[in-house]
C-alpha positions in Angstrom: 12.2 17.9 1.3 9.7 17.3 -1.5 10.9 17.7 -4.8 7.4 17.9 -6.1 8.2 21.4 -5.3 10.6 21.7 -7.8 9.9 19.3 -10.6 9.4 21.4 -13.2 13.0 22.6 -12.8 14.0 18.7 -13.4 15.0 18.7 -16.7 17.9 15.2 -17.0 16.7 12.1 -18.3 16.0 10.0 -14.5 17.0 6.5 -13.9 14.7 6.2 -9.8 15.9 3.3 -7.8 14.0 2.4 -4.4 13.0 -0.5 -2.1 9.1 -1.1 -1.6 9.7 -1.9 2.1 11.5 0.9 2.8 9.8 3.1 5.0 12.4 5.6 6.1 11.8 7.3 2.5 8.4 5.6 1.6 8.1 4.5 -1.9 6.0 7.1 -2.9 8.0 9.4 -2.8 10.2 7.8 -6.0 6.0 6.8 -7.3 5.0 10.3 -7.6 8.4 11.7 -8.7 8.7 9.5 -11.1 5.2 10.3 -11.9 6.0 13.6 -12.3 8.7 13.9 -14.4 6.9 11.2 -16.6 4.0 13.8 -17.3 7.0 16.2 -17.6 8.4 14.4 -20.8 11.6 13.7 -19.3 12.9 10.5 -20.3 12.3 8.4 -17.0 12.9 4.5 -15.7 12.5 3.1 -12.6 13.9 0.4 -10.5 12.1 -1.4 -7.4 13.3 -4.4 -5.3 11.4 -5.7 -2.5 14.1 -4.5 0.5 14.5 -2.3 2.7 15.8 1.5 2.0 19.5 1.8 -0.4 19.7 -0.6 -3.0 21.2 0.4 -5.8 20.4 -0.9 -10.0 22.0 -3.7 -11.0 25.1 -2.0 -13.0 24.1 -3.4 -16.8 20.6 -0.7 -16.0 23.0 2.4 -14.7 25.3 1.8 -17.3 22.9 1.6 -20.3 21.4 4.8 -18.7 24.6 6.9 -18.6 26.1 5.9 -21.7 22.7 7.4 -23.4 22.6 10.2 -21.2 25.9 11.3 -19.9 27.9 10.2 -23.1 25.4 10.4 -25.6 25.9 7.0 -27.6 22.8 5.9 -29.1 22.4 2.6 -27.4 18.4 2.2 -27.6 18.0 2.6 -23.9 15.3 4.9 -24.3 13.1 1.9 -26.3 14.1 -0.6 -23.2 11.0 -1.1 -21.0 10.5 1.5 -18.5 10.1 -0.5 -14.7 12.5 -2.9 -13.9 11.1 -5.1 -10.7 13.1 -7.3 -8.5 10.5 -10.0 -7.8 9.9 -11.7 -4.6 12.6 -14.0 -3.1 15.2 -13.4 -5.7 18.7 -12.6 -4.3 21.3 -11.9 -6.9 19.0 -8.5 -7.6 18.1 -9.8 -11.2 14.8 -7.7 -12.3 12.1 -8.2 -14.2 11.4 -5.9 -16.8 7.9 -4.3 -17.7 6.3 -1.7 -19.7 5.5 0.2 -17.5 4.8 0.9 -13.5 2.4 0.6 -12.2 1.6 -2.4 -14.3 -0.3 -1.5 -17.5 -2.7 -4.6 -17.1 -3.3 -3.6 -13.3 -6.9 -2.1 -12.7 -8.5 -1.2 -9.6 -10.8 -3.7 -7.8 -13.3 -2.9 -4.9 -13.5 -5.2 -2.3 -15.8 -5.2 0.5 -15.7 -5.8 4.3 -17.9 -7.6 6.1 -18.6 -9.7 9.3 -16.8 -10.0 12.8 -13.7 -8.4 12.1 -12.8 -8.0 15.8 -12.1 -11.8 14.9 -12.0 -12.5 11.3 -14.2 -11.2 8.6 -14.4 -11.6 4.9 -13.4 -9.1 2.4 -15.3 -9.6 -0.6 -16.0 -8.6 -4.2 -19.5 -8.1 -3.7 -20.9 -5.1 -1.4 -23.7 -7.3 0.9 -25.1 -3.6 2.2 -25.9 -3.1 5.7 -22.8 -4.4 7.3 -23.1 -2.4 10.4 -20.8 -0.9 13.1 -17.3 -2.1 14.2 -15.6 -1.2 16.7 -11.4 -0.6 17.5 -10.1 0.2 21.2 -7.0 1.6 20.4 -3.9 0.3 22.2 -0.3 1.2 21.0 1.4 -0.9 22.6 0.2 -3.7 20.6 2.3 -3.3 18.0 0.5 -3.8 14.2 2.4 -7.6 13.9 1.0 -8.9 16.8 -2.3 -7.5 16.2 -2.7 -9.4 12.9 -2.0 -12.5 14.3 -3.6 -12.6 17.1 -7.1 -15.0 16.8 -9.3 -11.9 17.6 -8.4 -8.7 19.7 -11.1 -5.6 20.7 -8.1 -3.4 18.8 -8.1 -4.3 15.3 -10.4 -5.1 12.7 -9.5 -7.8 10.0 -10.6 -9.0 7.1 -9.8 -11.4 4.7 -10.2 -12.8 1.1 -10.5 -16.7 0.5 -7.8 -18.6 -0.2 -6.3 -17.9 -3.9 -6.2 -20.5 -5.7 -3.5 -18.6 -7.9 -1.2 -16.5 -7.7 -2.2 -12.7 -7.4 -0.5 -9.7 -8.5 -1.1 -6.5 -7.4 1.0 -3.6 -9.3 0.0 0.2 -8.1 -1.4 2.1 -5.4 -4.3 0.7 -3.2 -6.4 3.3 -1.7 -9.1 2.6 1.2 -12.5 4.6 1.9 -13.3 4.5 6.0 -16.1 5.5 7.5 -15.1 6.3 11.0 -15.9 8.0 14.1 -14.5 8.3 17.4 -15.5 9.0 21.0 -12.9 12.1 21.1 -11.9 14.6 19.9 -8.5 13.5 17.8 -7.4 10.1 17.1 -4.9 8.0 14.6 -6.2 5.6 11.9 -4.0 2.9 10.6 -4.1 0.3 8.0 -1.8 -2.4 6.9 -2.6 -4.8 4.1 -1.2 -8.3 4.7 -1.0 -11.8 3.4 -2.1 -14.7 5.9 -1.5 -16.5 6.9 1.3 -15.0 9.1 4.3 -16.5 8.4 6.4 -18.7 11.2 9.3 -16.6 10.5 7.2 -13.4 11.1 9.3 -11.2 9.2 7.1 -7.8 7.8 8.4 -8.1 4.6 7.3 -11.5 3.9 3.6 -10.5 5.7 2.8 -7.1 5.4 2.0 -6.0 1.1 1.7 -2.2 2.4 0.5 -0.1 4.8 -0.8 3.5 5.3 -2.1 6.1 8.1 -4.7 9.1 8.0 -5.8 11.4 10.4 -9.6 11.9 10.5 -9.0 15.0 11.6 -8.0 15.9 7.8 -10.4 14.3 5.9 -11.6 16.9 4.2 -8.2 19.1 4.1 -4.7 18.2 4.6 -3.7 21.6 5.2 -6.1 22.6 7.8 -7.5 20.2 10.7 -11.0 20.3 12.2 -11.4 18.5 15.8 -13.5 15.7 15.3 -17.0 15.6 17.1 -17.4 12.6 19.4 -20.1 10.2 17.6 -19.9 12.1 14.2 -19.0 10.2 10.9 -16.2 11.0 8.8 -15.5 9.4 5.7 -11.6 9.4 5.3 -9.5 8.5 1.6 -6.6 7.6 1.6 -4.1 5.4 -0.1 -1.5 3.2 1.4 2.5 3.1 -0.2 2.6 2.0 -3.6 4.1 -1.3 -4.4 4.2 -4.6 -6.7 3.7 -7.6 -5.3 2.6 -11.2 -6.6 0.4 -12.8 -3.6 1.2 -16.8 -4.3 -1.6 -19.3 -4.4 -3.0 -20.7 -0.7 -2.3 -17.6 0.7 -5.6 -14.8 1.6 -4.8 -10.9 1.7 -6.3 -9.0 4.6 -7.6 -5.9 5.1 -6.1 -4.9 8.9 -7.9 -1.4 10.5 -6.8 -0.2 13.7 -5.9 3.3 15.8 -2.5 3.9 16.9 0.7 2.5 14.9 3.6 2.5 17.3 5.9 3.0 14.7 4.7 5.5 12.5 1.7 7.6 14.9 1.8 9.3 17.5 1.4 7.5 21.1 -1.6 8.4 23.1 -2.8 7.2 26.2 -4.7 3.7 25.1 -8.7 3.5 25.1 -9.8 6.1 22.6 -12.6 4.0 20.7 -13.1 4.0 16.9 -16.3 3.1 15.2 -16.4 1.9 11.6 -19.1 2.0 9.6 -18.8 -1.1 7.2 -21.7 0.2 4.7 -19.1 3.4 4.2 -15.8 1.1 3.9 -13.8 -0.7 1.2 -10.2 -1.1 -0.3 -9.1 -1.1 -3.8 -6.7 -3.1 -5.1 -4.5 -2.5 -8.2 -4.9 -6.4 -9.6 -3.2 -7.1 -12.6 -6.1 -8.8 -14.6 -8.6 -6.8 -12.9 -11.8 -8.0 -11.4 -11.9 -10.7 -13.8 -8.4 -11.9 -12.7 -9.3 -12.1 -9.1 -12.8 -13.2 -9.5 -11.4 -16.8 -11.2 -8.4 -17.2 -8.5 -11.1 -16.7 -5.5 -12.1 -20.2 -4.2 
């Protein structure tokens, strides 16, 4: 079910269509395809809206492509810009084009977590050092919504950015560093990403930017698992799904950790306890602007 497996057998010029919230087929899948066949030198665009899984091009894209490619009429498609983007709250599924995706101008920026996250903590650009220990009780049946709106919970950690005083616009693949242990021998490690504060409406795709999971277990192998040791440290990489989203002015993005994600993890019997090490954990960010960018719309 991975055609990774069988890219270099791809040789027809691609038009890749997908939804950033879906996640039946995650958008990485169409990222890294795409990706792929990029590296490939087969002739490759891609279109992403912000729903959920189908969703096809608008039909001007699909027929620009196939004229070029089926019928072979020189119509300049190839010279058209390569991501087409369906940007937040539009609904006649009018993109936006760009050069590229992700984002040429998007470059990854480190941000630090630090305080009571059990409540609220900061996530910040600079890295204060000795942060100390966190800790998560993991729970599954508190699903990841209501855990990042809840006031403060023993099963989540969260942290959050100031207020932008702009608009933000993140364009990539965010990947997180977590220094973690547990007291077993197996447990789940979740994150989401979300903007807060939590809309009324409490709909994902208007709260949650992306999400991802990782099992300590792997940390140093995907293919081959090695039972954690109660108490020991593991530092775990991983990066959430990619997406594209602009983060609007008055809103703060926050870093949510937690255990078990009741709809993507498996379900084990609650208590299993987590510990973060904050001095071994931060998120990067694909900002388009970089460090600069965010730096001036930080309040």
């Amino acid at each position: 079910r991975d055609y990774l497996n069988v890219i270099d057998g791809v040789k027809a010029a691609t038009l890749m269509s997908h939804g950033f919230n879906d996640w039946n087929v995650m958008p990485e899948h169409s990222y890294r395809i795409s990706q792929a066949l990029k590296d490939r030198g087969v002739p490759t665009q891609i279109f992403y809206h912000q729903g959920g899984h189908g969703g096809p091009p608008p039909h001007e894209l699909m027929n620009r492509w196939f004229t070029r490619y089926l019928y072979d009429v020189e119509n300049g498609v190839e010279d058209d810009p390569k991501a087409w983007i369906v940007r937040e709250d539009v609904e006649d599924n009018t993109p936006t084009p760009y050069d590229d995706y992700p984002n040429p101008e998007a470059t990854s920026v480190t941000l630090h977590p630090q305080g009571d996250g059990n409540g609220l903590g900061v996530l910040a650009l600079t890295d204060s050092g000795e942060r100390g220990i966190s800790e998560v009780v993991d729970d599954v049946s508190l699903t990841g919504a209501a855990l990042a709106q809840a006031a403060s919970s023993s099963s989540r950690l969260l942290y959050a950015t100031p207020e932008f005083t702009q608009d933000v616009h993140l364009s990539g693949v965010t990947t997180v560093t977590i220094r973690v242990a547990a007291n077993a021998t197996a447990a789940n490690l979740s994150v989401w990403l979300v903007a807060l504060p939590w809309t009324a409406e409490g709909r994902l795709v208007d709260n949650v930017v992306t999400r991802g999971w990782a099992d300590p277990q792997n940390a140093e192998s995907l293919r081959e698992s090695v039972p954690l040791v109660p108490g020991e440290f593991r530092e775990v990489t991983f990066d959430l799904q990619p997406d594209d989203q602009i983060v609007p002015a008055g809103k703060r993005l926050g870093l949510m950790i937690f255990s078990s994600d009741a709809e993507f993890t498996l379900h084990p019997e609650p208590g299993t306890q987590l510990s973060i090490d904050l001095d071994g954990t931060s998120i990067s960010l694909p900002v388009v602007g970089g460090r600069d960018a965010l730096g001036r719309l930080i309040s």
